[in-house]
C-alpha positions as CSV (number, residue, x, y, z in Angstrom):
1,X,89.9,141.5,209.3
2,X,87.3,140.6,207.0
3,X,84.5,137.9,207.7
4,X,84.3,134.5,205.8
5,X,80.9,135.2,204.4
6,X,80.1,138.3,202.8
7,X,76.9,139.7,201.2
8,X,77.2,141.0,197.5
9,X,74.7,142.8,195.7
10,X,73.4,140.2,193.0
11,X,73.9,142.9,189.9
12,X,75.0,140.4,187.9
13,X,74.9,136.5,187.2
14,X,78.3,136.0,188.2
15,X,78.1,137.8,192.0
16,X,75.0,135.1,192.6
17,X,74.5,133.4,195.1
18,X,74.6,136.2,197.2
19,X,76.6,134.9,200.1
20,X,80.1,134.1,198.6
21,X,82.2,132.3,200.9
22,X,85.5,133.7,200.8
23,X,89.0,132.3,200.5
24,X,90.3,130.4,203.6
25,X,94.2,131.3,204.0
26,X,96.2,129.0,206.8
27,X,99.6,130.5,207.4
28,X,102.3,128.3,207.6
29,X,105.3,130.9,207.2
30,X,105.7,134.2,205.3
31,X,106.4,132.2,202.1
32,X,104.1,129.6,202.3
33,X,100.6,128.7,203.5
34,X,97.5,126.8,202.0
35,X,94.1,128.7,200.3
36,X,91.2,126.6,199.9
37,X,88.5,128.5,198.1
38,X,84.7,127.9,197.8
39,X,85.7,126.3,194.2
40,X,88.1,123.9,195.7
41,X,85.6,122.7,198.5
42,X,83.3,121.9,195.6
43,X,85.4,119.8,193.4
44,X,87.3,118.4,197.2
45,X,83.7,116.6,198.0
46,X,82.8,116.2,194.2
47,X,85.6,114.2,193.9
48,X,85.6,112.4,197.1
49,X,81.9,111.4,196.1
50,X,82.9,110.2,193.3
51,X,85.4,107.8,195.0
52,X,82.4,106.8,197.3
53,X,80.3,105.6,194.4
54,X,82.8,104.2,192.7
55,X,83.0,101.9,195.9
56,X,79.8,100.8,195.5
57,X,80.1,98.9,192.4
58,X,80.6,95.1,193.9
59,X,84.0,94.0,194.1
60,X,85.4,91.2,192.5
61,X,86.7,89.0,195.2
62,X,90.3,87.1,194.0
63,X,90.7,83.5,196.1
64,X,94.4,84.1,196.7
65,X,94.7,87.4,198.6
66,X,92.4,89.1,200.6
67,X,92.0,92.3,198.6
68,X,89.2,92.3,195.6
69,X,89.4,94.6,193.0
70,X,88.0,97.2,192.7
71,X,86.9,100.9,191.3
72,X,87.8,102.9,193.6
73,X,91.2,103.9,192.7
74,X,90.1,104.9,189.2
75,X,88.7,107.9,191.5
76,X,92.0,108.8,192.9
77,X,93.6,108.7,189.4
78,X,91.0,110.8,188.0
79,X,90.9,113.2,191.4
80,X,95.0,113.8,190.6
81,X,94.9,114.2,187.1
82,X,91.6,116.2,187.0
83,X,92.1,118.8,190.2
84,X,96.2,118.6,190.7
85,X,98.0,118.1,193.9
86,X,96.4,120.1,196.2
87,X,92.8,119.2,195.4
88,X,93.4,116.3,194.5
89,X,95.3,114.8,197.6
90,X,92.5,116.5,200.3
91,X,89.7,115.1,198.0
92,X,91.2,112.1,199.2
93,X,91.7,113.0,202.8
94,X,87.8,113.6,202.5
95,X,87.3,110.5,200.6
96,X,88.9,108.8,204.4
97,X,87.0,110.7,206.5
98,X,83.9,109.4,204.9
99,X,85.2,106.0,205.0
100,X,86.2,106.3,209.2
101,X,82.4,107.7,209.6
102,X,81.4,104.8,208.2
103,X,80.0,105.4,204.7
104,X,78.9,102.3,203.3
105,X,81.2,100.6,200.2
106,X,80.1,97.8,198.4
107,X,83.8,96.9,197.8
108,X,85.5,96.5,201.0
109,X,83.1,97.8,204.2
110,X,83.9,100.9,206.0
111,X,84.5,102.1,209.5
112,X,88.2,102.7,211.2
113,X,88.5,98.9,211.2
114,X,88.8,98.8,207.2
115,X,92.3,100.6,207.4
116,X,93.8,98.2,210.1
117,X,92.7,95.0,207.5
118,X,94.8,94.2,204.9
119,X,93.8,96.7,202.5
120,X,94.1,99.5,204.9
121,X,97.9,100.2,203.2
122,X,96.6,100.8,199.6
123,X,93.3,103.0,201.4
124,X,96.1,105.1,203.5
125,X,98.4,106.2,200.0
126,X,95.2,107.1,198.3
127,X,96.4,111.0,199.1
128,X,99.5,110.3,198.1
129,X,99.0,108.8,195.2
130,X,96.5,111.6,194.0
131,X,99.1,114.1,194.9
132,X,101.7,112.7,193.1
133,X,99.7,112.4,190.4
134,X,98.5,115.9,190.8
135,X,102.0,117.3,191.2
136,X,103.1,115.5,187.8
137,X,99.9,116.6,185.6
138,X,100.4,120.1,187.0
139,X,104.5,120.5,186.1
140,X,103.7,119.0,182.4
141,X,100.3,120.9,182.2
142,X,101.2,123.0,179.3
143,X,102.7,119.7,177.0
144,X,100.3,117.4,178.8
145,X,99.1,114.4,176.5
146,X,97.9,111.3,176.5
147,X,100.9,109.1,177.2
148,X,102.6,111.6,180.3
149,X,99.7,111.6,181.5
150,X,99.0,107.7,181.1
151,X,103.0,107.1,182.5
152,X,102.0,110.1,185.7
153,X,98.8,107.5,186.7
154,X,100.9,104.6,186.0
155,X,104.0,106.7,188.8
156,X,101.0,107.8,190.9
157,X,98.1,105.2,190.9
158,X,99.8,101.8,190.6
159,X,104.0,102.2,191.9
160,X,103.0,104.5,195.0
161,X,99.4,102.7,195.9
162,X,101.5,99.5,195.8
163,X,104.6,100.7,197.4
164,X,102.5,101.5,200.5
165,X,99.5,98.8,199.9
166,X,102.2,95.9,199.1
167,X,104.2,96.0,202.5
168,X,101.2,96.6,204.8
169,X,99.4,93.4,202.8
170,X,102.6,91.2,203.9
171,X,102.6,92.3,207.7
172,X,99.3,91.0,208.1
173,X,99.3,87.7,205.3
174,X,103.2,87.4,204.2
175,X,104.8,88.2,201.2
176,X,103.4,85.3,198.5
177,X,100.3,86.6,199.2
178,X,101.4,90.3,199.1
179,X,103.0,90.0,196.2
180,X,99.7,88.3,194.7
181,X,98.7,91.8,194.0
182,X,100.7,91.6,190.8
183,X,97.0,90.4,189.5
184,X,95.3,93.7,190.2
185,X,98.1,95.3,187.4
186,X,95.6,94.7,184.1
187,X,92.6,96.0,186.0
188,X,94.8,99.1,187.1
189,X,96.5,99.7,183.7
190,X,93.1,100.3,182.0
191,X,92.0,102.5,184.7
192,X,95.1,104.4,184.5
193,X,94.4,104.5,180.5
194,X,90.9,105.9,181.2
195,X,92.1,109.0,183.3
196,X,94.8,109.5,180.9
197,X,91.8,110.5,178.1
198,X,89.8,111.9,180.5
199,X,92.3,114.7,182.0
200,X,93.5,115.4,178.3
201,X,89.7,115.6,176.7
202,X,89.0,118.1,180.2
203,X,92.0,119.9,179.9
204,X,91.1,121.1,176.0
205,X,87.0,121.5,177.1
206,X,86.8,122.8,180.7
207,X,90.6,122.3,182.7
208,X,90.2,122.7,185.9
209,X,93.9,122.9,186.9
210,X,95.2,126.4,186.9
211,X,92.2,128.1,185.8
């Protein structure tokens, strides 16, 4: 069995740096089981970082339900659209972990406390929702454009988000205020606008989804 980290000899720029971490294969059967790479831990935590300082730009509170909006799930759209399924959904998962820790956000605190509040429903689909989107982008990858990709956020970012978020708002409030999130829709449809671009303008420069 070979080791995780093996030395190459640096003959040219594309063996550097010269300890290469390997592929990580977990076996779930003889026909399936998941590979993460030393390229998809890069774009995991660039993307979960992104999510992070997207969360730092201050929220805008709303009077009537006890959820502000926010930036943050521009970072899952993009993460989806951007990395696919897999990727996507873990840089996610990551994005969580960071969150439990207690990484500070401007828009909405942090610590395990944040996903028993109100908002902890639309927090807890934020892998889903990237993985949907992922799964989408990656079955239409090769007549991807900008409106499949604008309706796979819309399917993705704002029907499963709320599907999950919307219910878990009215256990704790009740469903006139749940159903006050109908206010964040705008705010969500231009975000949802901006990944479309984005994952089309990456796909034709530098895609990063079957490469």
């Amino acid at each position: 069995m070979s080791h995780p980290f093996s030395w190459r000899s640096p003959t040219n720029r594309s063996h550097f740096p010269a300890i290469v971490l390997q592929s990580y294969s977990f076996p779930m059967n003889s026909r399936n089981r998941i590979s993460i790479t030393n390229r998809d831990i890069v774009y995991i935590s660039l993307f979960a970082a992104i999510v992070i300082v997207l969360g730092l730009i201050p929220a805008i509170p709303l009077a009537f339900i006890p959820v502000p909006i926010t930036a943050r799930s521009l970072g899952l759209m993009l993460a989806g659209s951007l990395l696919g399924a897999k990727r996507g959904a873990w840089a996610m998962v990551l994005f969580l972990v960071l969150v439990a820790i207690g990484i500070p956000q401007a828009s909405g605190g942090s610590g395990l406390g944040v996903f028993l509040g109100p908002r902890g429903g639309f927090l807890l689909a934020f892998p889903l929702a990237a993985g949907v989107i992922g799964w989408l982008t990656e079955r239409f990858w090769q007549r991807l454009n900008v409106w499949n990709a604008f309706l796979f956020n819309v399917i993705g970012g704002i029907v499963v988000l709320y599907a999950i978020g919307v219910p878990w708002l009215a256990l704790g409030t009740n469903w006139t205020v749940a159903l006050s999130s109908i206010a964040f829709l705008p705010g969500d449809g231009i975000k949802a606008v901006i990944a479309a671009l984005t994952a089309v303008t990456i796909k034709r420069t530098y895609p990063l989804i079957r490469e």
